[in-house]
MDAnalysis code that builds the backbone (N, CA, C; Angstrom):
import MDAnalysis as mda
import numpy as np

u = mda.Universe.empty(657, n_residues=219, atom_resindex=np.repeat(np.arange(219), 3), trajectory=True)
u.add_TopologyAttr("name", ["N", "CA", "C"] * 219)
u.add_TopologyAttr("resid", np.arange(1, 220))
u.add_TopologyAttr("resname", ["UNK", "UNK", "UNK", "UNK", "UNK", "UNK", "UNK", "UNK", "UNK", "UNK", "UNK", "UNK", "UNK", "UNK", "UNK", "UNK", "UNK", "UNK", "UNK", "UNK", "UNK", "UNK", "UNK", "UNK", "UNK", "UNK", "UNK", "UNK", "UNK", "UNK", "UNK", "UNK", "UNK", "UNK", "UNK", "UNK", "UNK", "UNK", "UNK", "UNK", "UNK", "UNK", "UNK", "UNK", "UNK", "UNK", "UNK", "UNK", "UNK", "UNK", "UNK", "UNK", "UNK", "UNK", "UNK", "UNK", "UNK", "UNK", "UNK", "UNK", "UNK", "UNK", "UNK", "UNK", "UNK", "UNK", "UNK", "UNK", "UNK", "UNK", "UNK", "UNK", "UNK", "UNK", "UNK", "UNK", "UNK", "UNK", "UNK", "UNK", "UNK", "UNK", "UNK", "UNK", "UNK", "UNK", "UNK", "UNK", "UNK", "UNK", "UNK", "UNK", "UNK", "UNK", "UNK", "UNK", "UNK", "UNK", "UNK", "UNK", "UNK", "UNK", "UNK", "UNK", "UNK", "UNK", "UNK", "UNK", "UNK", "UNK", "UNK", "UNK", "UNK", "UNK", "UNK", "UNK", "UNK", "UNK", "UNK", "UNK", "UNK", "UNK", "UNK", "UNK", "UNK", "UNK", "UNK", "UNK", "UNK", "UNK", "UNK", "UNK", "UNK", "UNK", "UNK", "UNK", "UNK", "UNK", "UNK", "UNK", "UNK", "UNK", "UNK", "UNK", "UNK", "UNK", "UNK", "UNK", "UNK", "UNK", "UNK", "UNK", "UNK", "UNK", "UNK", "UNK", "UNK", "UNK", "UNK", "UNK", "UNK", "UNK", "UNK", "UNK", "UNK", "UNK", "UNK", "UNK", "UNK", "UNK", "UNK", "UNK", "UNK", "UNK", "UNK", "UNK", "UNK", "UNK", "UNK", "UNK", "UNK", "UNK", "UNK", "UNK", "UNK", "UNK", "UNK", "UNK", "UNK", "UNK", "UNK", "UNK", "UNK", "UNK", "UNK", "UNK", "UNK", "UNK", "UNK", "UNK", "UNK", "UNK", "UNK", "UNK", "UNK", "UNK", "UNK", "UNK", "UNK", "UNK", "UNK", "UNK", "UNK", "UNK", "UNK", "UNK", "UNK", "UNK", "UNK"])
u.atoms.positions = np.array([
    [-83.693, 118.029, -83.542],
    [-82.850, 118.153, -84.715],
    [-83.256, 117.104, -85.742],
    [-83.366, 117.305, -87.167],
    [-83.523, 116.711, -87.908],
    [-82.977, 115.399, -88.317],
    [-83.199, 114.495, -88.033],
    [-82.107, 113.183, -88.673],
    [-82.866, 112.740, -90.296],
    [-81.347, 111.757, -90.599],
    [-81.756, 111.557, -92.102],
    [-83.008, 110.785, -92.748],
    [-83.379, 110.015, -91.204],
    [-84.488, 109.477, -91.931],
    [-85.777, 110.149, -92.053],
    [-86.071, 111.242, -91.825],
    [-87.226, 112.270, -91.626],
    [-87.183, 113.067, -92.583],
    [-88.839, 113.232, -93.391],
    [-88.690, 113.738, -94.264],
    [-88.471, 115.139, -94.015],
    [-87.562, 115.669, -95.110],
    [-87.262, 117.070, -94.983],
    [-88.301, 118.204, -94.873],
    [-89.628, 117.741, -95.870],
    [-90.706, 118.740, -95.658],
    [-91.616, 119.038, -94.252],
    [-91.208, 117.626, -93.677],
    [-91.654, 117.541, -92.136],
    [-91.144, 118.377, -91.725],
    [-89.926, 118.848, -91.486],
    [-89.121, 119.897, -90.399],
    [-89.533, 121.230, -90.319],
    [-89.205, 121.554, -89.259],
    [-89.132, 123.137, -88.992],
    [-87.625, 123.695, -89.867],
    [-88.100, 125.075, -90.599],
    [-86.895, 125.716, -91.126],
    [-85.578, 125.473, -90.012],
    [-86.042, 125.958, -89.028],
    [-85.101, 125.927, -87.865],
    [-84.193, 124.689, -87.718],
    [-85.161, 123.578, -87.432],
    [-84.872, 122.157, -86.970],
    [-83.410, 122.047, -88.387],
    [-83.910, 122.138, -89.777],
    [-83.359, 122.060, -90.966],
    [-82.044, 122.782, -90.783],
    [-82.404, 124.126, -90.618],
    [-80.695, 124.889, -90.908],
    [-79.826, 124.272, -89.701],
    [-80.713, 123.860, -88.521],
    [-80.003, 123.564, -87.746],
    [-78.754, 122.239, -87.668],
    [-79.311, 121.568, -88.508],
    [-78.878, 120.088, -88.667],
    [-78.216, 120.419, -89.711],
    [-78.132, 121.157, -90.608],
    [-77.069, 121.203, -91.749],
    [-76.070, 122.070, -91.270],
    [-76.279, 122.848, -90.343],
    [-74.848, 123.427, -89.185],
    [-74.287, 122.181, -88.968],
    [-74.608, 121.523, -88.510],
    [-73.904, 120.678, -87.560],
    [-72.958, 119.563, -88.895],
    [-71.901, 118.396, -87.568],
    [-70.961, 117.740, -88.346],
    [-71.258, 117.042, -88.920],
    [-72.647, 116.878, -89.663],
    [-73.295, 115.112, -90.098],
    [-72.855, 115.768, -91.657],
    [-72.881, 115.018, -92.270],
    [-72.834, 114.806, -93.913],
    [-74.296, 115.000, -94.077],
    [-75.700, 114.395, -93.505],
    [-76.702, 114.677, -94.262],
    [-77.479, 115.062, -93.155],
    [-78.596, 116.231, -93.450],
    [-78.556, 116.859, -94.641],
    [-77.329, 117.761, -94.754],
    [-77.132, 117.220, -96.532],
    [-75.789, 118.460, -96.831],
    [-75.896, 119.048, -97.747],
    [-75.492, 119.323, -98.907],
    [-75.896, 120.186, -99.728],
    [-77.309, 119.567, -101.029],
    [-76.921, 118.295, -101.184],
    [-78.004, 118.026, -101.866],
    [-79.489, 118.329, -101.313],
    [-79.978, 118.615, -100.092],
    [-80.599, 118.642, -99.064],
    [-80.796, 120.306, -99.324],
    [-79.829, 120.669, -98.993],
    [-80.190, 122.397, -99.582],
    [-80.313, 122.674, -100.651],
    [-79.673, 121.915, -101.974],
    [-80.473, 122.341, -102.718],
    [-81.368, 121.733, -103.713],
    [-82.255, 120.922, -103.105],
    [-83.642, 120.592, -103.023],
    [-84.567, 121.788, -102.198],
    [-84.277, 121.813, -101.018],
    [-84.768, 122.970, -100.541],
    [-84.640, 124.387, -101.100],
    [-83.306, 124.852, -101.646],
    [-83.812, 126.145, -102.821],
    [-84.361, 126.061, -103.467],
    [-84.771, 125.021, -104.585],
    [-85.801, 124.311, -105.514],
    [-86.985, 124.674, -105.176],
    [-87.306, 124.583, -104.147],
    [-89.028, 124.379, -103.448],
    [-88.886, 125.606, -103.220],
    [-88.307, 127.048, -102.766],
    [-88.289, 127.608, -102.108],
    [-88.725, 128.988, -103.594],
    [-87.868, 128.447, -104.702],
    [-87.799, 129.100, -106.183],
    [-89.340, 128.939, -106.706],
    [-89.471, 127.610, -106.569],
    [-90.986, 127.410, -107.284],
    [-92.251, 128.029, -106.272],
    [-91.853, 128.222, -104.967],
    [-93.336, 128.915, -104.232],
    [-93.107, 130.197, -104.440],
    [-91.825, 130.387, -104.777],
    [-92.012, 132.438, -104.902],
    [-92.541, 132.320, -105.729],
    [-92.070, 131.857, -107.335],
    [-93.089, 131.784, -108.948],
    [-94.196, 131.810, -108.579],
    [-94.951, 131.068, -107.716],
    [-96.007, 130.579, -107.692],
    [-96.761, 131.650, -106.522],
    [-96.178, 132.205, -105.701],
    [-97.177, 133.408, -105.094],
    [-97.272, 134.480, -105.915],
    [-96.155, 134.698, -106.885],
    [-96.564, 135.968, -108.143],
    [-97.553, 135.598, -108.443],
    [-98.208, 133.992, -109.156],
    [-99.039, 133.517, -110.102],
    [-100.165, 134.061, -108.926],
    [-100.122, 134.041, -108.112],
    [-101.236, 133.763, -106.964],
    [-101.729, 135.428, -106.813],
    [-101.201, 136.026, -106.967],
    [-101.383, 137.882, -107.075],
    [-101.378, 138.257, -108.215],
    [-101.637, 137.460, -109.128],
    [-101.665, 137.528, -110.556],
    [-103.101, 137.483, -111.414],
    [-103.296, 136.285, -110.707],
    [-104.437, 135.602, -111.490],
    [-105.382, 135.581, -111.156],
    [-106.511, 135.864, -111.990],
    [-108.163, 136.216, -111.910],
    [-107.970, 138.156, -112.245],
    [-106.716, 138.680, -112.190],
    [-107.176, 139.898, -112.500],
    [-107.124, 140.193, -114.005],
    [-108.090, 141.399, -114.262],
    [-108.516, 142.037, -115.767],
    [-107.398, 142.004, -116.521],
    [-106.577, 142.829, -115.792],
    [-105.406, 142.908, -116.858],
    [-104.420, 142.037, -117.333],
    [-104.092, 140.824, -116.616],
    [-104.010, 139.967, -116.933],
    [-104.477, 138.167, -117.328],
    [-105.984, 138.459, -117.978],
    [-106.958, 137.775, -118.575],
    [-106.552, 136.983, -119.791],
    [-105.855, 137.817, -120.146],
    [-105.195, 137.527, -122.066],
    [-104.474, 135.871, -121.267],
    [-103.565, 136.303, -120.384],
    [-102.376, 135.548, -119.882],
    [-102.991, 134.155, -118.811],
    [-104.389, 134.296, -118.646],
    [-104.816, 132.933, -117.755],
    [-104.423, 131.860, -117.999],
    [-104.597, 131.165, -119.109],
    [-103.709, 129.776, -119.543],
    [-102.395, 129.705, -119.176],
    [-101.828, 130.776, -119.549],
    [-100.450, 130.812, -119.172],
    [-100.427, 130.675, -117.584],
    [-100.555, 131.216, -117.078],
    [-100.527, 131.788, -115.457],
    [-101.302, 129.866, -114.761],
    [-102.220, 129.530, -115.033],
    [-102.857, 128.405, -114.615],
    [-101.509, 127.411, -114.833],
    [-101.170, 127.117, -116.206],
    [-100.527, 126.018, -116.651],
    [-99.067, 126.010, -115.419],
    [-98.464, 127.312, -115.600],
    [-97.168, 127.382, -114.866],
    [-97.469, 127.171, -113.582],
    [-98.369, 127.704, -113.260],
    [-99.192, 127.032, -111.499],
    [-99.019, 125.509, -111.055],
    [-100.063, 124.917, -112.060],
    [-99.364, 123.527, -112.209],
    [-98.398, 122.917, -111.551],
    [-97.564, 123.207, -112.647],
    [-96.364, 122.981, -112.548],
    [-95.190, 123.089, -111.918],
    [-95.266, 124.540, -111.353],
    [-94.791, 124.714, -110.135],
    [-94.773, 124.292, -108.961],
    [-96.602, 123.805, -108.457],
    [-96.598, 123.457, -107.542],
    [-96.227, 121.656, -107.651],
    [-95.840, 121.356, -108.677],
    [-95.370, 119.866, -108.746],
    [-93.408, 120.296, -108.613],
    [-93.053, 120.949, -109.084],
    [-91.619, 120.905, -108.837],
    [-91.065, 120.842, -107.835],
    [-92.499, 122.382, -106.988],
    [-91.826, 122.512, -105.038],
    [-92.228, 121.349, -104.292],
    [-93.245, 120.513, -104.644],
    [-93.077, 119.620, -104.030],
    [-92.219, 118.886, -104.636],
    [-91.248, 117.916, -105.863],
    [-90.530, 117.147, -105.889],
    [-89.212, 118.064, -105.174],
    [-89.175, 119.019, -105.120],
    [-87.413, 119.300, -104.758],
    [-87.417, 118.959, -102.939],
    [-88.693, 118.931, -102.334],
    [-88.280, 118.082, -101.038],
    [-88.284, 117.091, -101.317],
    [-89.128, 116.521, -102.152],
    [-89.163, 114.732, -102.314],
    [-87.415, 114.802, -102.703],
    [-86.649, 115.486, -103.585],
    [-85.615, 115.045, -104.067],
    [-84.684, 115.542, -102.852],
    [-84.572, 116.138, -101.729],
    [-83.511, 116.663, -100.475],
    [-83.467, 115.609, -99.847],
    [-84.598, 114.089, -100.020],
    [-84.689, 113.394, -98.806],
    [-84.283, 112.150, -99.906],
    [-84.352, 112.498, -101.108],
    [-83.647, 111.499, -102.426],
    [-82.555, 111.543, -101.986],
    [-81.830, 112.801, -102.045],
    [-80.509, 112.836, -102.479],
    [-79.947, 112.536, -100.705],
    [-80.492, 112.527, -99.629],
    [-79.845, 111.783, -98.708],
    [-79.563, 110.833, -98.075],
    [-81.158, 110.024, -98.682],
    [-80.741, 108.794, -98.799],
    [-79.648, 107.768, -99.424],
    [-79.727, 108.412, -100.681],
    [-78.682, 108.140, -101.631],
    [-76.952, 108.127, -101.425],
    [-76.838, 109.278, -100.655],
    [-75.654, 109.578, -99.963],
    [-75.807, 108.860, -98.586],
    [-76.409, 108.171, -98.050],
    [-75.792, 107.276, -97.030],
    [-75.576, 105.556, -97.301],
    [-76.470, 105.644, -98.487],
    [-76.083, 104.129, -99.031],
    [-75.297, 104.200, -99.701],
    [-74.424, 105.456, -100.335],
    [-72.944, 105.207, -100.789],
    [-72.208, 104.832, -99.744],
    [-72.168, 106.115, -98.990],
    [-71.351, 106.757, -97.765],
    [-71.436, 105.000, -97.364],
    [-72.159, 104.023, -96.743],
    [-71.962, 102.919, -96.075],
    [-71.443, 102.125, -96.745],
    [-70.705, 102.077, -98.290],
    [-70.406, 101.285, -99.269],
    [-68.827, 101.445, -99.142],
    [-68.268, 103.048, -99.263],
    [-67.027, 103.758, -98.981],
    [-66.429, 102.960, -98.429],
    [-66.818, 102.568, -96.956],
    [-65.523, 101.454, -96.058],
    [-64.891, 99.929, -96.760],
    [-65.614, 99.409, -97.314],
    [-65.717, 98.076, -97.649],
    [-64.583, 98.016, -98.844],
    [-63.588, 97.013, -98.397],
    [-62.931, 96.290, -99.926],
    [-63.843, 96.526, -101.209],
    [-63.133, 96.824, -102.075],
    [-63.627, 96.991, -103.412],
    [-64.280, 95.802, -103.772],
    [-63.510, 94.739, -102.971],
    [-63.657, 93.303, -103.603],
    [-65.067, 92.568, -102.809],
    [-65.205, 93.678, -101.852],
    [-65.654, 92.925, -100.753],
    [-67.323, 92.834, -101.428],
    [-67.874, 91.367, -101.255],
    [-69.286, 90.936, -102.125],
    [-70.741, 91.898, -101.788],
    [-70.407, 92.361, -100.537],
    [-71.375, 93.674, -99.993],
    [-71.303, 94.525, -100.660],
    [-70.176, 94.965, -101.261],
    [-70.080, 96.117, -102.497],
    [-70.190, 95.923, -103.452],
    [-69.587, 95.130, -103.927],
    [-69.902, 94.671, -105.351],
    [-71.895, 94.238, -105.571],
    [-72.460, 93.978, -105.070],
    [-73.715, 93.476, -105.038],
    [-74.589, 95.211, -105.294],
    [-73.870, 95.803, -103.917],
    [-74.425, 97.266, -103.953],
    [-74.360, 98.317, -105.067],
    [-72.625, 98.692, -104.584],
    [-72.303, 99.285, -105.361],
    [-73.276, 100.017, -106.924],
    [-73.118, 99.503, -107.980],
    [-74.261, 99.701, -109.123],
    [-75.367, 100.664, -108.717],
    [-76.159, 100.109, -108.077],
    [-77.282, 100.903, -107.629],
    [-77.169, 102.132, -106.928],
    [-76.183, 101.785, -105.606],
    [-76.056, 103.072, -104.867],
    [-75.350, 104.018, -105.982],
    [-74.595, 104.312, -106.518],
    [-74.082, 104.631, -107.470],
    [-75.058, 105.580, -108.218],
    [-75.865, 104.843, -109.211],
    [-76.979, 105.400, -110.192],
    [-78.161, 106.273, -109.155],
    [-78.266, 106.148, -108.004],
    [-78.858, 106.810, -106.996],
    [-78.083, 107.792, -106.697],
    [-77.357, 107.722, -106.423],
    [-76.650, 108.809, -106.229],
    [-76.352, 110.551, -107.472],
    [-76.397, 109.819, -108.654],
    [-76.405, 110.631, -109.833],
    [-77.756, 111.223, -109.977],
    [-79.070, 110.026, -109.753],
    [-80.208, 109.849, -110.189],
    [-80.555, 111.356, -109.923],
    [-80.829, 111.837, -108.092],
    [-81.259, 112.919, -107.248],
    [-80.821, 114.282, -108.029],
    [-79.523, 114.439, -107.653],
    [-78.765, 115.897, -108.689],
    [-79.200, 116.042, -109.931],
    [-79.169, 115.033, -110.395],
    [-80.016, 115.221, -112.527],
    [-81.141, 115.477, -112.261],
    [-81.762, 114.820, -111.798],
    [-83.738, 115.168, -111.338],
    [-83.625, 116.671, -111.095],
    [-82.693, 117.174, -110.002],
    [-83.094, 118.650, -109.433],
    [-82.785, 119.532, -110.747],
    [-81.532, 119.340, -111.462],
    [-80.881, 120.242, -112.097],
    [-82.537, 120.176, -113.296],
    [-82.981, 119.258, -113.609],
    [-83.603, 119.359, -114.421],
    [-84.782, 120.074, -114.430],
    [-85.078, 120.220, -113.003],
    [-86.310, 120.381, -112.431],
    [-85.845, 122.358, -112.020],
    [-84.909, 122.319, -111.966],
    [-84.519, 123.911, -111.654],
    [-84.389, 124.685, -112.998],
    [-83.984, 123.606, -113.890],
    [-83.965, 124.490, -115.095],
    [-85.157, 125.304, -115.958],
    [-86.535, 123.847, -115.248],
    [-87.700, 124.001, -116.300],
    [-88.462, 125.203, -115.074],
    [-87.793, 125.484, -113.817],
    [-88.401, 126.298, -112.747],
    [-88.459, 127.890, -113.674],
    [-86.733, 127.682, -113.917],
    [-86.463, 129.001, -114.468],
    [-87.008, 129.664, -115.765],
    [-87.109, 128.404, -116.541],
    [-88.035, 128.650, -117.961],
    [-89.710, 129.055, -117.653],
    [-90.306, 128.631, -116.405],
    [-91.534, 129.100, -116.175],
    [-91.608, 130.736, -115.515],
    [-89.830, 131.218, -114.826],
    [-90.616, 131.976, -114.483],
    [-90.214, 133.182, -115.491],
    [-89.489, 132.936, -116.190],
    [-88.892, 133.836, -117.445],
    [-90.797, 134.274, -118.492],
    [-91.595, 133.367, -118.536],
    [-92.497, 133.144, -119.124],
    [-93.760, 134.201, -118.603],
    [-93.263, 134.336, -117.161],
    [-94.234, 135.059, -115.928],
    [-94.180, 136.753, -116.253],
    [-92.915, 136.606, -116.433],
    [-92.346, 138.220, -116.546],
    [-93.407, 139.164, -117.867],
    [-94.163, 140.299, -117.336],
    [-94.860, 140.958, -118.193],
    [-96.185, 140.422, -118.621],
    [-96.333, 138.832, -117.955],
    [-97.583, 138.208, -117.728],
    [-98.221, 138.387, -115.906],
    [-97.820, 139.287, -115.645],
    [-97.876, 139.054, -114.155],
    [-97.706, 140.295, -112.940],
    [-98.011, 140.649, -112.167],
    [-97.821, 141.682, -111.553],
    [-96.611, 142.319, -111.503],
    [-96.225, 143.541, -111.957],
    [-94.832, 144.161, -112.053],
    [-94.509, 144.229, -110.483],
    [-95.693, 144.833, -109.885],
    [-95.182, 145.004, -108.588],
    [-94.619, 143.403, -107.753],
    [-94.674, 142.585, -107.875],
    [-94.122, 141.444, -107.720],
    [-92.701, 140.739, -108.440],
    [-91.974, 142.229, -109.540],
    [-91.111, 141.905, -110.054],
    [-89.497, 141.196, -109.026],
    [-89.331, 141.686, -108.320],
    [-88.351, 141.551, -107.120],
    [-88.249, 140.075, -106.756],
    [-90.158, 139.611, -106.569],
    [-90.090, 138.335, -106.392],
    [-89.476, 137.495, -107.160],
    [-90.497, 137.828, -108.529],
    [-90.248, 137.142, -109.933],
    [-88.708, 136.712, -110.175],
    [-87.587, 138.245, -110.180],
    [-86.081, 137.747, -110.380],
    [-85.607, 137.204, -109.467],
    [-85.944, 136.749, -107.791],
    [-85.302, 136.080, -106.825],
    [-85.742, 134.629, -106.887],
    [-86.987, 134.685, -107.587],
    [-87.220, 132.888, -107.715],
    [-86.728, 132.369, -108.955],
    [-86.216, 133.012, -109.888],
    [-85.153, 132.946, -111.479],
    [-84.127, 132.632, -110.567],
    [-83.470, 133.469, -109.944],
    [-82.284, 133.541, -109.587],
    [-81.901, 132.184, -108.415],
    [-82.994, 131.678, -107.342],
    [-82.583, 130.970, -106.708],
    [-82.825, 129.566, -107.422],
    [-83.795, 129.635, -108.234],
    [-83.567, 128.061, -109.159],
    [-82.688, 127.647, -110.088],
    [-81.870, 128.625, -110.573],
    [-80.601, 128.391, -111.181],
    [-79.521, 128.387, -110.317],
    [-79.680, 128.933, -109.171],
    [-78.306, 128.606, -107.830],
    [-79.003, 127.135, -107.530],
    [-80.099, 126.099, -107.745],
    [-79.984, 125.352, -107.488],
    [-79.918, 124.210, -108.471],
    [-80.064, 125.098, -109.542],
    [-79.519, 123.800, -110.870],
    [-77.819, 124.075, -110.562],
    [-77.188, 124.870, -110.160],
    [-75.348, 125.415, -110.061],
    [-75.076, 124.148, -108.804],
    [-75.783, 124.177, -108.008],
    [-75.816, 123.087, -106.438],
    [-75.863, 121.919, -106.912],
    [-77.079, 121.338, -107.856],
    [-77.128, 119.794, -108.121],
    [-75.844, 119.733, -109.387],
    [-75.697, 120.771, -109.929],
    [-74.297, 119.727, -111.060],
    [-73.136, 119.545, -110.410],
    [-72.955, 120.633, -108.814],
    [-71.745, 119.804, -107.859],
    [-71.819, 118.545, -107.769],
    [-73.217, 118.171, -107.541],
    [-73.458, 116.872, -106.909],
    [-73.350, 115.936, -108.011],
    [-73.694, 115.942, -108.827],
    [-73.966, 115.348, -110.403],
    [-72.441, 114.695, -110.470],
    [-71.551, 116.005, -110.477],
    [-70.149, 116.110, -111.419],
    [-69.053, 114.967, -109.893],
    [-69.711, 115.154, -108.743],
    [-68.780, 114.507, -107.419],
    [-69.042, 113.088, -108.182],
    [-70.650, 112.486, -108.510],
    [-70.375, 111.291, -108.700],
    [-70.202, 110.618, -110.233],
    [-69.888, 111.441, -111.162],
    [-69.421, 111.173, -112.124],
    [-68.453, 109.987, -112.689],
    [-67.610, 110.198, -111.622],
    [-66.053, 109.146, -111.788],
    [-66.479, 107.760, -111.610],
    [-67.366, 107.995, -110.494],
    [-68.100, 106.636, -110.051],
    [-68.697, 105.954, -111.166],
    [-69.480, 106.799, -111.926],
    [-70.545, 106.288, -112.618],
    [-69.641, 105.300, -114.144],
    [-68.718, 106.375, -114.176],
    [-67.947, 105.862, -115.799],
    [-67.108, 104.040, -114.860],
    [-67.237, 104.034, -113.890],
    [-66.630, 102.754, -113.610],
    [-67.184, 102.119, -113.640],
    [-68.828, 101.990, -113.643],
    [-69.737, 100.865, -114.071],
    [-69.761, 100.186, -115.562],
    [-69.924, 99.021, -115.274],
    [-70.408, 98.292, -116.797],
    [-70.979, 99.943, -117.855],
    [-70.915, 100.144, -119.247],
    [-70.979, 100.768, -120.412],
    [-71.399, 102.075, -119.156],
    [-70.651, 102.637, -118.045],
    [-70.805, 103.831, -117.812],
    [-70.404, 105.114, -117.747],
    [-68.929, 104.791, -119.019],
    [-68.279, 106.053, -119.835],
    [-69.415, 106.630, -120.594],
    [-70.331, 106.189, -121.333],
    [-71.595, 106.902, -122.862],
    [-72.405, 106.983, -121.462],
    [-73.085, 106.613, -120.458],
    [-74.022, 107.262, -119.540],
    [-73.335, 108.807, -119.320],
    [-72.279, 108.430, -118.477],
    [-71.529, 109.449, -117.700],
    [-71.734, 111.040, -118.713],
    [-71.129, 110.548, -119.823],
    [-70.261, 111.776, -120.697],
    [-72.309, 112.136, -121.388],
    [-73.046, 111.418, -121.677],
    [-74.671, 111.812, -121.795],
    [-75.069, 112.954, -120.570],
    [-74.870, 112.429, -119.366],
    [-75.439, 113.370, -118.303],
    [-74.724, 114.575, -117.776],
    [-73.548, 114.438, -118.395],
    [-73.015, 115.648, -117.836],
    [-73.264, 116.847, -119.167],
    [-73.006, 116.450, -120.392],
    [-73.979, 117.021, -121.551],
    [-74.757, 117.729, -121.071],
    [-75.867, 116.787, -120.760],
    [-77.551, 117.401, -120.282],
    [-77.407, 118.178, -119.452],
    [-76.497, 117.684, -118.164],
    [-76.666, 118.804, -117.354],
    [-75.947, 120.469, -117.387],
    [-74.981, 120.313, -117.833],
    [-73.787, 121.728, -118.292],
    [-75.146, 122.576, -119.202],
    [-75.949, 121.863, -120.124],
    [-76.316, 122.705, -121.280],
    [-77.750, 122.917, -120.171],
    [-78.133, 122.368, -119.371],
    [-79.456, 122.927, -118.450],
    [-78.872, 123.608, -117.291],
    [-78.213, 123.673, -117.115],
    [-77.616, 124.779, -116.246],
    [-77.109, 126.368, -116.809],
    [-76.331, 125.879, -117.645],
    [-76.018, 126.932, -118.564],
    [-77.575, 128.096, -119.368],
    [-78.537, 127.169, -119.298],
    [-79.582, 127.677, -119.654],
    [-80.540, 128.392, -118.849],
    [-80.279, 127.654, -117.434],
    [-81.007, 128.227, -116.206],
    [-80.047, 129.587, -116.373],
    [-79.111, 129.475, -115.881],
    [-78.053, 130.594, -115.102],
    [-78.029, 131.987, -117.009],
    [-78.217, 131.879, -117.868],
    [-78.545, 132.966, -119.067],
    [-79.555, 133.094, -118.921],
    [-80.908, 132.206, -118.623],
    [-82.214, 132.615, -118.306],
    [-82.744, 133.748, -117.045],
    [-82.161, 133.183, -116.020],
    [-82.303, 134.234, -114.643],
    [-81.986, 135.478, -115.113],
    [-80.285, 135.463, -115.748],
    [-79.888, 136.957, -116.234],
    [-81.075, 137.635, -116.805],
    [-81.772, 136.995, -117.836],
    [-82.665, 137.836, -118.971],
    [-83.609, 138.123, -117.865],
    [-84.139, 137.473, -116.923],
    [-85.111, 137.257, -116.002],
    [-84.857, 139.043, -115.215],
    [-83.831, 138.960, -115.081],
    [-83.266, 140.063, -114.072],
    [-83.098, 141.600, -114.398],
    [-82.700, 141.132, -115.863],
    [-83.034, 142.470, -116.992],
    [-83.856, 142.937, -116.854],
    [-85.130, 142.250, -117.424],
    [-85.999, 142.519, -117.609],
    [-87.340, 143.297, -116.661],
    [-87.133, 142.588, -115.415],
    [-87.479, 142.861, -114.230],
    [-86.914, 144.488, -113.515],
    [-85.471, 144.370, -114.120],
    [-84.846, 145.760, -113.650],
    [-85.616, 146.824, -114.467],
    [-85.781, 146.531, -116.048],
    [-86.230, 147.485, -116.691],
    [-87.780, 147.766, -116.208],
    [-88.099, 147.383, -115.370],
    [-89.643, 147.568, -115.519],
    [-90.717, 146.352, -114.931],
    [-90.237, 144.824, -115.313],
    [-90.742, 143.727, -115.339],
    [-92.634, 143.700, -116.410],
    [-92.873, 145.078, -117.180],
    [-93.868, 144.669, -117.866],
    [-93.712, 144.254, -119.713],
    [-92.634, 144.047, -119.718],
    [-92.420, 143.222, -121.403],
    [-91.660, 141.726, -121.111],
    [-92.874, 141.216, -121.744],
    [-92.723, 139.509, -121.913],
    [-91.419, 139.582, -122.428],
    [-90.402, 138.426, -121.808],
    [-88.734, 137.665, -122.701],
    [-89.265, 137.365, -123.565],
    [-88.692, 138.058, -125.112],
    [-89.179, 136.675, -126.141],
    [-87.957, 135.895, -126.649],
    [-88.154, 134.730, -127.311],
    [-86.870, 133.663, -127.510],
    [-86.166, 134.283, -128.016],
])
C-alpha cells in the first residue's frame, strides 16, 4: 500500500486507489486530483500521438508539436503536484494539535499554510491551460479520436473543480497571515475565473466533438 512518503508516480494504479480507500487523510483528494491532471494531459497527448506526421494534418504540425510539449510537462507536474499537495497536508495536519500560541506553530504555521494553497493553485492552473490545449486539438487532429479528445477536456476541468476545493478549504487560513486578506481574495479571483474557464471550455470541447470533432473552436 502506498504511504505518504512515496512518490505517487511510483505506485501501481492499484497500490494508489487502494490507499485512497482506506482511513488515512493522504493520499486524499489533492492526490486524486493531481492524478486526473496527468491522466487529462496523456489522453491530449495520445490524440497528438495518432495525429502527427500525418498528410492531412501537416498544416497543423506546429500546433500538434507545441501542445505535445506541453502536455507532456503538465502530466508530469500533476504527479509532482499529488505528492505536493500531500506533503503539504501533513505539515499542516501536524500543526492542527498544537496551541495557537504554542512556538512550534507559530514558527511553522506561515509556511505550512502558503504550501498548502501553493499545490491546489499550481493544479487548477495547470488544468486550466490542459483544457485550453485540448480545445486547440479539436479539428487539428484525428476525428476518430474525438471521444478521447472530450474525456481529456472534461477530466482536466473536473480537476481544476477538485483543486479550488482544496484552494477554497485553505483560504481562511491564508487571510490570517500577516497582509493575507489582498493574497487570499487575489487567488481565489484567479482561481474561480480559471476554473470557470476550464469547465465553459470542456463544454465547447464537447460540442464540438459531438458535432463531428472536424471544425477548429474559434475564440
Amino acid at each position: 500500500m502506498t504511504e505518504p512518503s512515496t512518490h505517487f508516480a511510483d505506485s501501481t494504479l492499484g497500490a494508489f486507489t487502494e490507499a485512497l480507500a482506506s482511513r488515512r487523510s493522504v493520499p486524499g483528494g489533492g492526490a486524486a486530483a493531481g492524478s486526473i491532471l496527468a491522466h487529462a494531459a496523456g489522453l491530449a497527448e495520445m490524440v497528438i500521438a495518432f495525429s502527427h506526421g500525418k498528410k492531412k494534418f501537416a498544416a497543423f504540425e506546429s500546433v500538434l508539436a507545441d501542445a505535445a510539449g506541453r502536455l507532456r510537462g503538465i502530466r508530469e507536474r500533476g504527479l509532482e503536484l499529488a505528492d505536493q499537495d500531500a506533503r503539504a497536508f501533513e505539515s499542516l495536519a501536524a500543526l492542527w494539535p498544537l496551541d495557537t500560541d504554542d512556538p512550534r506553530r507559530l514558527a511553522a504555521w506561515p509556511t505550512a499554510v502558503e504550501d498548502a494553497i501553493e499545490a491546489p493553485y499550481r493544479l487548477v492552473i495547470n488544468a486550466a491551460e490542459t483544457v485550453d490545449l485540448a480545445a486547440r486539438l479539436v479539428g487539428r487532429s484525428s476525428r476518430m479520436l474525438r471521444s478521447d479528445l472530450a474525456i481529456a477536456g472534461r477530466l482536466a476541468a473536473v480537476a481544476a473543480e477538485a483543486g479550488r476545493w482544496n484552494v477554497d478549504m485553505n483560504l481562511d487560513s491564508l487571510r490570517g497571515l500577516d497582509q493575507g486578506t489582498a493574497r487570499a481574495l487575489a487567488i481565489e479571483s484567479e482561481v474561480d475565473a480559471a476554473v470557470d474557464r476550464a469547465v465553459t471550455t470542456a463544454n465547447r470541447i464537447d460540442e464540438a466533438c459531438r458535432l463531428g470533432g472536424d471544425r477548429p473552436i474559434t475564440e
